[in-house]
C-alpha positions, 0 to 999 in steps of 0.5 A: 500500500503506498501512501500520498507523499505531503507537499511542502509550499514555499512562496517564492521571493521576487527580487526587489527589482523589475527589469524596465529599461536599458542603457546604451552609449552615444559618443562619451554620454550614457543614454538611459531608457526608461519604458513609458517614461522617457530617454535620459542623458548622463555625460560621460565627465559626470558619470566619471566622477560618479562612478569614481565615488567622488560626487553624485550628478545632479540633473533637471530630471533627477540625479545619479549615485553610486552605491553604498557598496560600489557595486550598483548605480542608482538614479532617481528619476521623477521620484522613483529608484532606478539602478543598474551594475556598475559592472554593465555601465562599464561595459557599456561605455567601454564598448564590450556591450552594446546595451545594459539592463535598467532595473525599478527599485521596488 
């Protein structure tokens, strides 16, 4: 006689966050696109600085940080968190990737 085995349910855990956009390079800029929201320009000085820790950009639509960690980079669009790998923002730049994620801080 065999018996019914028991299920065990596990919830699964979603990031906290949601792929929305992309970034590539045009010229020394990073160009970020933001899905239903619009294209935002960081200039390649400004992203230089940040990336190197020394400062955040600050723009009309918003502002650009680095990580606590150093491993992420986070804009702040219109009110909402935006962030990607460092790791890809220099790839991107550096020509290796074309294009790179954009992910919203949930």
């Amino acid at each position: 006689m065999s018996t019914m085995s028991e299920f065990i349910e596990r919830e699964k855990t979603c990031s906290g966050f949601e792929l929305c956009g992309r970034m590539i390079r045009e010229g020394d800029s990073l160009v970020v696109f933001i899905d239903e929201v619009g294209r935002f320009e960081i200039p390649g000085n400004v992203l230089t600085v940040t990336l190197a820790g020394l400062g955040n950009g600050k723009f009309s639509w918003g502002r650009v940080q680095l990580s606590d960690s150093g491993r992420g980079l986070y804009l702040d669009i219109g009110g909402v968190s935006y962030a990607t790998p460092v790791a890809r923002v220099r790839a991107v730049m550096e020509g290796k990737n074309r294009k790179g994620p954009i992910s919203k801080i949930r």
